[in-house]
C-alpha positions in Angstrom: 15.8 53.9 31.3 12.4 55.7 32.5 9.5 53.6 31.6 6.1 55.2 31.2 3.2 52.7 32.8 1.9 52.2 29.3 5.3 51.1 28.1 5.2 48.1 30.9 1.8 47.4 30.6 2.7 47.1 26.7 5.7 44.8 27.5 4.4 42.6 30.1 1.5 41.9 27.7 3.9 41.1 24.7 6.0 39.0 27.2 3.3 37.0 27.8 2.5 36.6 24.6 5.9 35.2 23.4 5.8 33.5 26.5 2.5 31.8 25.9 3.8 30.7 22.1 7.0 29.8 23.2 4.8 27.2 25.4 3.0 25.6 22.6 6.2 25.1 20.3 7.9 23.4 23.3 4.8 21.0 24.1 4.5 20.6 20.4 0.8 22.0 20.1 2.2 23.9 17.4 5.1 23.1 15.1 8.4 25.3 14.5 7.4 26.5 10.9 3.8 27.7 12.1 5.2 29.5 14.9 7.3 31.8 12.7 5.5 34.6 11.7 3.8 34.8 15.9 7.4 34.9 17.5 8.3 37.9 14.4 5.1 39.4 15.5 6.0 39.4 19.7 9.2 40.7 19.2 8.0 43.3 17.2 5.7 44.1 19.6 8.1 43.9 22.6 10.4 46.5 20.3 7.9 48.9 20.3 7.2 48.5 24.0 10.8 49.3 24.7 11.4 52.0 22.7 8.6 54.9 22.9 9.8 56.8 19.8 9.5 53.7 17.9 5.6 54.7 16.0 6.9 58.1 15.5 9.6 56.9 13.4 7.7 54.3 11.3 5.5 57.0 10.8 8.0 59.5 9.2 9.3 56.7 7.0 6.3 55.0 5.7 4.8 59.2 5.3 2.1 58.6 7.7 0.3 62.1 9.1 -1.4 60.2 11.9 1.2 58.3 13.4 -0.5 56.1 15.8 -2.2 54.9 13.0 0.9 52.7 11.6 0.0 50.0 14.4 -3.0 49.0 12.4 -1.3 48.8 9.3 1.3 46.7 10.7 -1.8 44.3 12.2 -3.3 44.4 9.1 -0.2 43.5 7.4 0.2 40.5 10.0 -3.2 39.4 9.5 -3.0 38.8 5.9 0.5 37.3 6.1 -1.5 34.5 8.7 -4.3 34.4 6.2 -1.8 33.4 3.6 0.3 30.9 5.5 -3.1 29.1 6.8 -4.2 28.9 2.8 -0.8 27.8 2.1 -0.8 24.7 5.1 -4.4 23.8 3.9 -3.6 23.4 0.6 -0.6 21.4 1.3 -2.8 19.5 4.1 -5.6 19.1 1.6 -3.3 17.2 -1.1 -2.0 14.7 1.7 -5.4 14.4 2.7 -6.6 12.9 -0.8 -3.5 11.2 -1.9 -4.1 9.4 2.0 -8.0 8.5 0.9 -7.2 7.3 -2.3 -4.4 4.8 -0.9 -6.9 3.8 1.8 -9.9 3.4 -1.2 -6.9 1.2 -3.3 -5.6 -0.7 -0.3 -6.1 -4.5 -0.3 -8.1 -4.1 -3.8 -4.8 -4.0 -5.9 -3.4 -7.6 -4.4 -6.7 -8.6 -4.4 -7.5 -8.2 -7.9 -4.0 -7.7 -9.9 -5.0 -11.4 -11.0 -8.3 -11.0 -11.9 -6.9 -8.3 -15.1 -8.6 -10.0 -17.8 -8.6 -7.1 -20.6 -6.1 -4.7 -21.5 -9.1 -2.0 -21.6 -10.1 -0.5 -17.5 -13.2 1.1 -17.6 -13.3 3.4 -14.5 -16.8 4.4 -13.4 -16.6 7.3 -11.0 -19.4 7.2 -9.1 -21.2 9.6 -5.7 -24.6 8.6 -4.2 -25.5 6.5 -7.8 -28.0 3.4 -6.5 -30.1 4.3 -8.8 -28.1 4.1 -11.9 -25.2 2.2 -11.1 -26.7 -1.2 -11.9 -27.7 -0.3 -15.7 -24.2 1.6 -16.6 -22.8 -2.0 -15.0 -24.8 -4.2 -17.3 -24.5 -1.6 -20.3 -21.0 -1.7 -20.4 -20.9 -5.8 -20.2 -22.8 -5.6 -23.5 -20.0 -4.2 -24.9 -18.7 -6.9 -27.4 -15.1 -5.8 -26.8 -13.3 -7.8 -23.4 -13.6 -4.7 -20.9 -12.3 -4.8 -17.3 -14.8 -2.4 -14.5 -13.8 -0.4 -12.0 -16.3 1.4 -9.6 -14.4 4.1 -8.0 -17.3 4.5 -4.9 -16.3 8.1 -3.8 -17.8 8.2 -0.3 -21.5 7.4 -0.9 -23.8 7.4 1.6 -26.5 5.4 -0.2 -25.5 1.6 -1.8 -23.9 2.3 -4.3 -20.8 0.2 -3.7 -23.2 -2.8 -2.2 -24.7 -2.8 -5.8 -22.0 -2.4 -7.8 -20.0 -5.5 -5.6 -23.2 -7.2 -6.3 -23.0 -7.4 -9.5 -19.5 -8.4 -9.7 -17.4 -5.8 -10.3 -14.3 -4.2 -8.2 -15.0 -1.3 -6.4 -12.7 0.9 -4.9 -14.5 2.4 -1.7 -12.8 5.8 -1.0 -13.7 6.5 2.6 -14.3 10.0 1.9 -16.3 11.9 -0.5 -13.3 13.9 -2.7 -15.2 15.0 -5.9 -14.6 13.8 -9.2 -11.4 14.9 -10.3 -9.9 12.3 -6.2 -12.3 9.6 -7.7 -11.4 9.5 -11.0 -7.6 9.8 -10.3 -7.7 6.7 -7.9 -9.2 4.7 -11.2 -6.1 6.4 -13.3 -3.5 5.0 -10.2 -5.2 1.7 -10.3 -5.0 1.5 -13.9 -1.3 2.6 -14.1 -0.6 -0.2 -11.0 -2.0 -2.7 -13.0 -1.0 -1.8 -16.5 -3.9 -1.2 -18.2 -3.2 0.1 -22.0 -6.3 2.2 -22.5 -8.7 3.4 -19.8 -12.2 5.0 -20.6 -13.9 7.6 -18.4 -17.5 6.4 -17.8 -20.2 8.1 -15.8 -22.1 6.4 -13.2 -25.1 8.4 -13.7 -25.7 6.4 -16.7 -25.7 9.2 -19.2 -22.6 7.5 -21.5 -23.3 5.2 -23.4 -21.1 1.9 -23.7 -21.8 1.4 -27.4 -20.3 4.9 -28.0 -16.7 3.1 -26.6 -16.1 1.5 -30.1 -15.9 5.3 -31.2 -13.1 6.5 -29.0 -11.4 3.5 -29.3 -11.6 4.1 -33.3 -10.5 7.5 -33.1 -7.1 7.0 -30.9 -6.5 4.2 -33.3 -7.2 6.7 -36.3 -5.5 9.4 -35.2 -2.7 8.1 -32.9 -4.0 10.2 -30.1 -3.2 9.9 -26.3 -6.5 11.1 -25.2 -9.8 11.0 -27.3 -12.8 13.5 -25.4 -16.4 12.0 -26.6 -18.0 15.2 -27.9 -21.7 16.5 -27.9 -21.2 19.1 -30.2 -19.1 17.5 -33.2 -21.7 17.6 -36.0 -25.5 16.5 -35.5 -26.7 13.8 -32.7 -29.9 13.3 -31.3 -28.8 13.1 -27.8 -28.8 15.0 -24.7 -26.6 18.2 -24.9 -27.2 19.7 -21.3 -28.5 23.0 -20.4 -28.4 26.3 -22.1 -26.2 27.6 -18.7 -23.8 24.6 -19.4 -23.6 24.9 -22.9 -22.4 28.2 -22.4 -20.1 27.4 -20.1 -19.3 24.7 -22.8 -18.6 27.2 -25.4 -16.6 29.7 -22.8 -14.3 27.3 -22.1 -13.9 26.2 -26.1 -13.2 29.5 -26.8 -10.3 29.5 -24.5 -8.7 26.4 -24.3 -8.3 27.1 -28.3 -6.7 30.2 -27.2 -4.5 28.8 -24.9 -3.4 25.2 -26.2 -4.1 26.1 -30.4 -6.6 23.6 -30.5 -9.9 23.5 -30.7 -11.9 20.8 -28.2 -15.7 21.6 -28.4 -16.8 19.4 -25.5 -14.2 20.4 -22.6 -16.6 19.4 -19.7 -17.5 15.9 -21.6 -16.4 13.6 -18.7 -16.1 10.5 -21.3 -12.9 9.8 -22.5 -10.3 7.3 -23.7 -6.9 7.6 -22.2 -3.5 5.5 -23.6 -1.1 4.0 -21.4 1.2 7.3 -21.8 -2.0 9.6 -20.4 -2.7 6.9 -17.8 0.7 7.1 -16.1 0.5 10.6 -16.1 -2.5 11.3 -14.7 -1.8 8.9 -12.1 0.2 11.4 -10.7 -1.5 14.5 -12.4 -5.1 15.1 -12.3 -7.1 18.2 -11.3 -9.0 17.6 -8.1 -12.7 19.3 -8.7 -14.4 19.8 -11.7 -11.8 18.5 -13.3 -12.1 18.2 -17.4 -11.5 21.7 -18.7 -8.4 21.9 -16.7 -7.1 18.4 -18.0 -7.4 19.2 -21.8 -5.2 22.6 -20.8 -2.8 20.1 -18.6 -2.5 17.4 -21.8 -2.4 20.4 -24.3 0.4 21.8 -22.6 2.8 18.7 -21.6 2.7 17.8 -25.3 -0.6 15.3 -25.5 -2.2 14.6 -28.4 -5.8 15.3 -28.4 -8.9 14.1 -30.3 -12.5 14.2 -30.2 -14.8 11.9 -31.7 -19.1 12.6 -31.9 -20.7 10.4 -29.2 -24.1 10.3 -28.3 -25.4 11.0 -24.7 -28.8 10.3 -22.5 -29.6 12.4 -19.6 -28.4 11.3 -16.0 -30.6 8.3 -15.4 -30.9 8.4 -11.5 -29.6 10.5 -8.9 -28.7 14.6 -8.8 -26.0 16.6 -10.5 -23.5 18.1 -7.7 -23.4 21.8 -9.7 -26.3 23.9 -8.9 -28.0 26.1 -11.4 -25.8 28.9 -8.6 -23.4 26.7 -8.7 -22.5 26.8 -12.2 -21.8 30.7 -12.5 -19.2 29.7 -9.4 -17.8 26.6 -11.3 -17.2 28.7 -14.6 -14.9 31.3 -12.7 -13.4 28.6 -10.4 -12.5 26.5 -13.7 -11.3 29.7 -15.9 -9.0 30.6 -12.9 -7.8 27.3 -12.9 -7.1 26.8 -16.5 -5.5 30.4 -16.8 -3.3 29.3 -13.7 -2.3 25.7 -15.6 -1.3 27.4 -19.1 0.7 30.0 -17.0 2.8 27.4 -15.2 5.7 25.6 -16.9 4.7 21.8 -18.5 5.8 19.3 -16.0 6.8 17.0 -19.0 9.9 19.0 -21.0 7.9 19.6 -24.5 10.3 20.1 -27.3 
Protein backbone atom coordinates (compact mmCIF):
# COMPACT_ATOMS: atom_id res chain seq x y z
CA UNK A 1 0.00 0.00 0.00
CA UNK A 2 1.60 3.57 -1.09
CA UNK A 3 1.12 6.08 1.58
CA UNK A 4 1.14 9.71 0.69
CA UNK A 5 3.09 11.87 3.71
CA UNK A 6 -0.22 13.40 4.54
CA UNK A 7 -1.79 10.03 4.95
CA UNK A 8 1.00 9.22 7.83
CA UNK A 9 1.11 12.45 9.21
CA UNK A 10 -2.89 12.02 9.42
CA UNK A 11 -2.43 8.52 11.06
CA UNK A 12 0.23 8.97 13.39
CA UNK A 13 -1.70 11.93 14.69
CA UNK A 14 -5.06 9.81 15.12
CA UNK A 15 -2.86 7.02 16.68
CA UNK A 16 -1.89 9.22 19.22
CA UNK A 17 -4.92 10.32 19.76
CA UNK A 18 -6.57 6.86 20.54
CA UNK A 19 -3.51 6.21 22.14
CA UNK A 20 -3.68 9.14 24.49
CA UNK A 21 -7.55 8.15 25.41
CA UNK A 22 -6.93 4.74 25.64
CA UNK A 23 -4.41 6.09 28.52
CA UNK A 24 -6.99 7.82 30.55
CA UNK A 25 -9.67 4.91 30.44
CA UNK A 26 -6.89 2.55 31.63
CA UNK A 27 -5.77 4.97 34.62
CA UNK A 28 -9.40 5.60 35.13
CA UNK A 29 -9.18 9.51 34.59
CA UNK A 30 -12.00 8.88 32.43
CA UNK A 31 -14.65 6.19 32.74
CA UNK A 32 -15.70 3.53 29.89
CA UNK A 33 -19.18 5.24 29.02
CA UNK A 34 -17.50 8.78 28.61
CA UNK A 35 -14.86 7.47 26.49
CA UNK A 36 -17.34 6.14 23.82
CA UNK A 37 -18.13 8.64 21.54
CA UNK A 38 -13.72 9.77 21.57
CA UNK A 39 -12.60 6.10 20.71
CA UNK A 40 -15.82 6.24 17.64
CA UNK A 41 -14.34 9.51 16.80
CA UNK A 42 -10.28 8.13 16.53
CA UNK A 43 -11.19 5.30 14.53
CA UNK A 44 -13.02 7.31 12.31
CA UNK A 45 -10.30 9.37 11.95
CA UNK A 46 -7.62 6.58 11.59
CA UNK A 47 -10.21 5.13 8.62
CA UNK A 48 -9.85 8.09 6.78
CA UNK A 49 -6.10 8.23 7.24
CA UNK A 50 -5.93 4.79 5.71
CA UNK A 51 -8.00 5.04 2.95
CA UNK A 52 -7.44 8.26 0.73
CA UNK A 53 -10.60 7.89 -1.32
CA UNK A 54 -12.52 7.82 1.78
CA UNK A 55 -13.85 12.07 1.63
CA UNK A 56 -14.56 11.50 -1.91
CA UNK A 57 -16.92 8.95 -1.18
CA UNK A 58 -18.80 10.58 1.73
CA UNK A 59 -18.98 13.28 -0.40
CA UNK A 60 -20.87 11.59 -3.31
CA UNK A 61 -23.32 10.03 -0.83
CA UNK A 62 -24.20 12.73 1.47
CA UNK A 63 -24.36 15.14 -2.29
CA UNK A 64 -21.64 17.35 -1.22
CA UNK A 65 -20.05 19.61 -4.35
CA UNK A 66 -17.06 20.48 -2.20
CA UNK A 67 -15.87 17.34 -0.87
CA UNK A 68 -13.24 18.30 1.54
CA UNK A 69 -15.83 20.06 3.17
CA UNK A 70 -17.64 16.79 4.71
CA UNK A 71 -14.74 16.77 7.47
CA UNK A 72 -16.35 19.72 9.10
CA UNK A 73 -19.63 18.40 9.06
CA UNK A 74 -18.52 15.32 10.51
CA UNK A 75 -16.66 17.56 13.47
CA UNK A 76 -19.57 19.51 13.78
CA UNK A 77 -21.60 16.50 14.08
CA UNK A 78 -19.09 15.20 16.81
CA UNK A 79 -19.13 18.34 18.59
CA UNK A 80 -22.75 18.47 19.29
CA UNK A 81 -23.06 14.76 20.02
CA UNK A 82 -20.21 15.74 23.10
CA UNK A 83 -22.30 18.82 23.85
CA UNK A 84 -25.15 16.48 24.30
CA UNK A 85 -23.57 13.72 26.37
CA UNK A 86 -21.81 16.45 28.77
CA UNK A 87 -25.71 17.98 29.26
CA UNK A 88 -26.79 14.63 29.65
CA UNK A 89 -23.79 13.58 32.59
CA UNK A 90 -24.54 17.06 34.30
CA UNK A 91 -27.90 16.59 34.61
CA UNK A 92 -27.62 13.16 35.92
CA UNK A 93 -24.57 14.59 38.13
CA UNK A 94 -26.71 17.57 39.17
CA UNK A 95 -29.66 15.23 40.62
CA UNK A 96 -27.04 13.11 42.78
CA UNK A 97 -25.63 16.28 43.74
CA UNK A 98 -28.93 17.55 45.48
CA UNK A 99 -30.43 14.36 46.63
CA UNK A 100 -26.52 14.07 48.40
CA UNK A 101 -27.07 17.82 50.08
CA UNK A 102 -30.35 17.17 51.10
CA UNK A 103 -29.35 13.78 53.03
CA UNK A 104 -26.27 15.70 54.43
CA UNK A 105 -28.87 18.87 55.50
CA UNK A 106 -31.35 15.79 57.08
CA UNK A 107 -28.52 13.79 58.60
CA UNK A 108 -28.50 13.42 62.42
CA UNK A 109 -31.69 15.92 62.53
CA UNK A 110 -34.24 12.99 61.85
CA UNK A 111 -32.95 10.70 65.03
CA UNK A 112 -32.51 13.76 66.66
CA UNK A 113 -35.84 15.00 66.50
CA UNK A 114 -38.35 11.96 65.39
CA UNK A 115 -39.23 12.33 69.25
CA UNK A 116 -39.69 15.77 69.58
CA UNK A 117 -43.12 15.39 66.73
CA UNK A 118 -45.52 17.03 68.82
CA UNK A 119 -48.32 17.96 66.04
CA UNK A 120 -49.51 16.08 63.20
CA UNK A 121 -49.24 19.59 61.18
CA UNK A 122 -45.08 20.37 59.78
CA UNK A 123 -44.77 23.75 58.81
CA UNK A 124 -41.68 23.83 56.56
CA UNK A 125 -40.12 27.34 56.18
CA UNK A 126 -37.74 27.46 53.32
CA UNK A 127 -35.47 29.89 53.90
CA UNK A 128 -31.92 31.70 51.83
CA UNK A 129 -30.00 34.63 53.41
CA UNK A 130 -33.45 35.48 55.81
CA UNK A 131 -31.78 37.17 59.24
CA UNK A 132 -33.77 39.68 58.83
CA UNK A 133 -37.19 38.03 58.79
CA UNK A 134 -36.71 34.77 60.04
CA UNK A 135 -37.33 35.62 63.64
CA UNK A 136 -40.92 37.27 63.11
CA UNK A 137 -42.35 34.37 60.52
CA UNK A 138 -40.93 32.08 63.69
CA UNK A 139 -42.93 33.87 66.32
CA UNK A 140 -45.96 34.50 63.83
CA UNK A 141 -46.48 31.07 63.20
CA UNK A 142 -46.26 30.10 67.20
CA UNK A 143 -49.30 32.43 67.51
CA UNK A 144 -51.10 30.17 65.60
CA UNK A 145 -53.77 28.62 68.04
CA UNK A 146 -53.65 25.29 66.24
CA UNK A 147 -50.49 22.73 67.76
CA UNK A 148 -47.96 23.36 64.67
CA UNK A 149 -44.55 21.63 64.44
CA UNK A 150 -41.46 24.13 62.48
CA UNK A 151 -39.11 23.23 60.32
CA UNK A 152 -36.36 25.72 58.90
CA UNK A 153 -35.02 24.27 55.93
CA UNK A 154 -31.63 26.81 55.97
CA UNK A 155 -30.60 26.37 52.29
CA UNK A 156 -26.95 27.43 52.34
CA UNK A 157 -27.11 30.88 53.92
CA UNK A 158 -24.34 32.88 54.26
CA UNK A 159 -25.77 35.27 56.88
CA UNK A 160 -27.42 33.71 60.36
CA UNK A 161 -30.13 32.63 59.49
CA UNK A 162 -29.94 29.16 60.87
CA UNK A 163 -28.13 30.67 64.30
CA UNK A 164 -31.53 32.60 64.68
CA UNK A 165 -33.86 30.24 63.76
CA UNK A 166 -31.93 27.46 66.31
CA UNK A 167 -32.21 30.31 68.72
CA UNK A 168 -35.45 30.50 68.94
CA UNK A 169 -36.07 26.87 69.17
CA UNK A 170 -36.97 25.42 66.25
CA UNK A 171 -35.26 22.49 64.04
CA UNK A 172 -33.36 23.56 61.26
CA UNK A 173 -32.24 21.59 58.60
CA UNK A 174 -28.81 23.19 57.39
CA UNK A 175 -28.35 22.13 53.69
CA UNK A 176 -24.59 22.69 53.13
CA UNK A 177 -25.23 24.11 49.79
CA UNK A 178 -27.37 26.74 48.44
CA UNK A 179 -29.93 24.46 45.89
CA UNK A 180 -32.86 26.96 45.33
CA UNK A 181 -36.19 26.52 46.46
CA UNK A 182 -37.77 23.83 44.81
CA UNK A 183 -33.89 21.28 46.88
CA UNK A 184 -35.01 23.27 50.06
CA UNK A 185 -38.48 22.78 50.03
CA UNK A 186 -38.25 19.07 48.97
CA UNK A 187 -35.85 18.29 52.01
CA UNK A 188 -38.94 19.73 54.38
CA UNK A 189 -41.40 17.32 52.15
CA UNK A 190 -38.70 14.17 52.85
CA UNK A 191 -38.57 15.15 56.43
CA UNK A 192 -42.10 15.30 56.66
CA UNK A 193 -42.84 12.03 54.93
CA UNK A 194 -39.86 10.35 57.38
CA UNK A 195 -41.62 11.43 60.20
CA UNK A 196 -45.23 11.14 59.20
CA UNK A 197 -46.54 14.26 59.20
CA UNK A 198 -50.42 14.32 57.88
CA UNK A 199 -50.47 17.82 56.48
CA UNK A 200 -47.53 20.05 55.70
CA UNK A 201 -47.82 23.89 54.93
CA UNK A 202 -45.40 25.77 52.58
CA UNK A 203 -44.34 28.99 54.52
CA UNK A 204 -42.04 31.65 53.38
CA UNK A 205 -39.18 32.89 55.36
CA UNK A 206 -39.31 36.28 53.98
CA UNK A 207 -42.20 36.81 56.15
CA UNK A 208 -44.70 37.65 53.43
CA UNK A 209 -47.34 34.66 54.57
CA UNK A 210 -49.12 35.09 57.03
CA UNK A 211 -49.75 32.31 59.77
CA UNK A 212 -53.30 33.35 60.52
CA UNK A 213 -54.13 32.69 56.83
CA UNK A 214 -53.19 28.65 57.86
CA UNK A 215 -56.70 28.14 59.36
CA UNK A 216 -57.83 28.95 55.64
CA UNK A 217 -56.07 26.19 53.82
CA UNK A 218 -56.58 23.89 56.44
CA UNK A 219 -60.55 24.74 56.00
CA UNK A 220 -60.44 24.32 52.41
CA UNK A 221 -58.69 20.71 52.21
CA UNK A 222 -61.14 19.85 54.88
CA UNK A 223 -64.01 21.41 52.64
CA UNK A 224 -63.16 20.12 49.58
CA UNK A 225 -61.25 16.86 50.30
CA UNK A 226 -58.28 18.20 48.39
CA UNK A 227 -54.61 16.91 48.40
CA UNK A 228 -53.12 20.23 47.90
CA UNK A 229 -54.80 23.70 48.70
CA UNK A 230 -52.55 26.88 46.79
CA UNK A 231 -53.26 30.20 49.02
CA UNK A 232 -54.31 32.55 46.25
CA UNK A 233 -53.84 36.39 45.78
CA UNK A 234 -56.16 36.76 43.16
CA UNK A 235 -59.39 34.74 44.37
CA UNK A 236 -61.88 37.64 44.84
CA UNK A 237 -60.85 41.05 46.70
CA UNK A 238 -57.95 41.28 49.46
CA UNK A 239 -56.09 44.19 50.58
CA UNK A 240 -52.76 42.62 50.50
CA UNK A 241 -49.79 42.54 48.59
CA UNK A 242 -50.26 41.12 44.94
CA UNK A 243 -46.55 41.50 43.50
CA UNK A 244 -45.52 43.34 40.53
CA UNK A 245 -47.26 44.14 37.35
CA UNK A 246 -44.09 41.83 35.55
CA UNK A 247 -45.18 39.03 37.99
CA UNK A 248 -48.60 39.30 37.79
CA UNK A 249 -48.27 38.74 34.24
CA UNK A 250 -46.30 36.04 34.56
CA UNK A 251 -49.05 35.10 37.05
CA UNK A 252 -51.80 35.21 34.57
CA UNK A 253 -49.44 33.45 31.64
CA UNK A 254 -49.07 30.64 33.52
CA UNK A 255 -53.08 30.56 34.60
CA UNK A 256 -53.84 30.67 31.31
CA UNK A 257 -51.94 27.52 30.59
CA UNK A 258 -51.92 25.36 33.30
CA UNK A 259 -55.99 25.58 32.66
CA UNK A 260 -55.05 24.49 29.24
CA UNK A 261 -53.10 21.80 30.14
CA UNK A 262 -54.55 20.17 33.48
CA UNK A 263 -58.58 21.57 32.85
CA UNK A 264 -58.36 23.49 35.79
CA UNK A 265 -58.11 26.76 36.59
CA UNK A 266 -55.40 27.74 39.54
CA UNK A 267 -55.09 31.62 39.51
CA UNK A 268 -52.12 31.95 41.90
CA UNK A 269 -49.58 29.23 40.23
CA UNK A 270 -46.34 31.01 41.67
CA UNK A 271 -48.13 31.44 45.29
CA UNK A 272 -45.45 29.47 47.28
CA UNK A 273 -48.01 28.93 50.31
CA UNK A 274 -49.62 25.84 50.41
CA UNK A 275 -51.13 22.88 52.33
CA UNK A 276 -50.14 19.53 51.35
CA UNK A 277 -51.90 15.96 52.76
CA UNK A 278 -50.11 13.02 53.68
CA UNK A 279 -50.77 11.55 49.93
CA UNK A 280 -48.98 14.94 48.30
CA UNK A 281 -46.27 14.66 51.07
CA UNK A 282 -45.08 11.23 50.10
CA UNK A 283 -45.02 12.16 46.71
CA UNK A 284 -43.23 15.02 46.63
CA UNK A 285 -40.72 13.54 48.79
CA UNK A 286 -39.63 11.86 45.87
CA UNK A 287 -41.11 14.38 43.24
CA UNK A 288 -40.49 18.00 43.31
CA UNK A 289 -39.28 20.43 40.67
CA UNK A 290 -35.89 21.77 41.57
CA UNK A 291 -35.97 25.75 40.68
CA UNK A 292 -38.72 27.89 40.58
CA UNK A 293 -40.67 25.29 41.42
CA UNK A 294 -44.67 26.03 41.85
CA UNK A 295 -46.09 26.33 38.35
CA UNK A 296 -44.44 23.16 37.49
CA UNK A 297 -45.91 21.34 40.69
CA UNK A 298 -49.66 22.27 40.10
CA UNK A 299 -48.91 20.72 36.27
CA UNK A 300 -47.12 17.56 38.17
CA UNK A 301 -50.29 17.17 40.81
CA UNK A 302 -52.81 17.96 37.95
CA UNK A 303 -51.50 15.33 35.92
CA UNK A 304 -50.76 12.26 38.48
CA UNK A 305 -54.42 12.65 39.44
CA UNK A 306 -54.16 15.31 42.61
CA UNK A 307 -56.90 17.15 43.73
CA UNK A 308 -56.41 20.82 43.75
CA UNK A 309 -57.88 23.76 45.52
CA UNK A 310 -57.30 27.31 46.20
CA UNK A 311 -58.53 29.27 48.97
CA UNK A 312 -58.13 33.56 49.17
CA UNK A 313 -55.26 34.37 51.55
CA UNK A 314 -53.89 37.55 52.30
CA UNK A 315 -50.14 38.50 51.79
CA UNK A 316 -47.60 41.30 53.13
CA UNK A 317 -44.56 42.15 51.13
CA UNK A 318 -41.20 40.38 51.86
CA UNK A 319 -40.29 41.76 55.18
CA UNK A 320 -36.42 41.56 55.12
CA UNK A 321 -33.99 40.44 52.76
CA UNK A 322 -34.02 40.38 48.49
CA UNK A 323 -36.00 38.34 46.05
CA UNK A 324 -33.61 35.87 43.96
CA UNK A 325 -35.61 36.83 40.40
CA UNK A 326 -34.44 39.98 38.95
CA UNK A 327 -36.64 42.34 37.15
CA UNK A 328 -34.14 40.44 33.87
CA UNK A 329 -34.58 37.67 35.58
CA UNK A 330 -38.13 37.24 35.38
CA UNK A 331 -38.57 37.38 31.48
CA UNK A 332 -35.78 34.25 31.80
CA UNK A 333 -37.92 32.55 34.62
CA UNK A 334 -41.27 32.79 32.55
CA UNK A 335 -39.64 30.89 29.51
CA UNK A 336 -37.53 28.52 31.72
CA UNK A 337 -40.98 27.65 33.70
CA UNK A 338 -43.28 27.49 30.42
CA UNK A 339 -40.61 25.03 29.00
CA UNK A 340 -40.74 23.17 32.01
CA UNK A 341 -44.40 22.87 32.45
CA UNK A 342 -44.90 22.11 28.59
CA UNK A 343 -42.13 19.29 29.15
CA UNK A 344 -44.14 17.88 32.52
CA UNK A 345 -47.76 17.64 30.69
CA UNK A 346 -45.98 16.01 27.69
CA UNK A 347 -44.43 13.23 29.80
CA UNK A 348 -46.52 10.24 30.98
CA UNK A 349 -48.01 10.60 35.01
CA UNK A 350 -45.62 8.78 37.13
CA UNK A 351 -48.73 7.66 39.30
CA UNK A 352 -51.10 5.36 36.77
CA UNK A 353 -54.35 7.80 36.67
CA UNK A 354 -57.45 5.97 35.76
Amino acid sequence: MYFEKIQAFSLLFSLIIFTFIFGLVQKRRVKEEYSILWFLMSIFFIYLSLDKHAIDRFGDLFGVAYKPSILMLFTTAFTFLVLIHVSIIITKLSDQNKELIQELGLGNLIGHYAREKNAEILVIVPAYNEEASIAEVIADLRSNQRPLDIIVVNDGSIDRTSAIARLHGVAVIDLPKNLGIGGAVQAGFKYADRLDYQVAIQFDGDGQHIASEIEKLLATMDEKKANVVIGSRFIGWNEGYRSTFVRRFGIHLFDAVNSILIGQRVTDNTSGFRAYDSRAISFLASHYPIDYPEPEAVILLGRNGFKLAESSICMRERQGGTSSISSLGAIYYMVKVLLAIVMTALRKPIISVD
